[in-house]
C-alpha positions in Angstrom: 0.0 0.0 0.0 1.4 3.5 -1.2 1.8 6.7 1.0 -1.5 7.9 -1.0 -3.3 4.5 -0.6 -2.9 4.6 3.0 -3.7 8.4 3.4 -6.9 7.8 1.7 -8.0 4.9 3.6 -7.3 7.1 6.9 -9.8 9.5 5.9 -12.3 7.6 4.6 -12.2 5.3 8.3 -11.2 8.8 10.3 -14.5 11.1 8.8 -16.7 7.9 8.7 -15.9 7.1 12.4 -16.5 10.7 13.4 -19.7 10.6 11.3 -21.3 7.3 13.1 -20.1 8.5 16.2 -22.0 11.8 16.1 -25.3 9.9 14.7 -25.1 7.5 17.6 -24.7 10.5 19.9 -27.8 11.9 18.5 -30.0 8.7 18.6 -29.1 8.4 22.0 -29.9 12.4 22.7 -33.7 11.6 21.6 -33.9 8.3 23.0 -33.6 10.3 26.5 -35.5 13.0 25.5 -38.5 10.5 24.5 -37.6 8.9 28.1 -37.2 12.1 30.1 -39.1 14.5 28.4 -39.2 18.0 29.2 -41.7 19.8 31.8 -41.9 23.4 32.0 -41.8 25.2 35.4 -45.2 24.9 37.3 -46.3 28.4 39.0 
């Protein structure tokens, strides 16, 4: 595997990671929301 190859490959895996990380960060975000949803001070 060349220099290029390899960089290439290390995006790709480096952004995709990052991507899938942040969507699984979000599902979990509105999972808890749906679970612990929000109330509004009670006067």
């Amino acid at each position: 595997m060349d220099t290029w190859t390899f960089g290439l490959t290390l995006l790709i895996v480096g952004m995709g990671g990052t991507l899938a990380t942040l969507s699984f960060m979000s599902l979990v975000m509105v999972l808890l929301k749906k679970i612990f949803p929000y109330k509004g001070e009670e006067e």
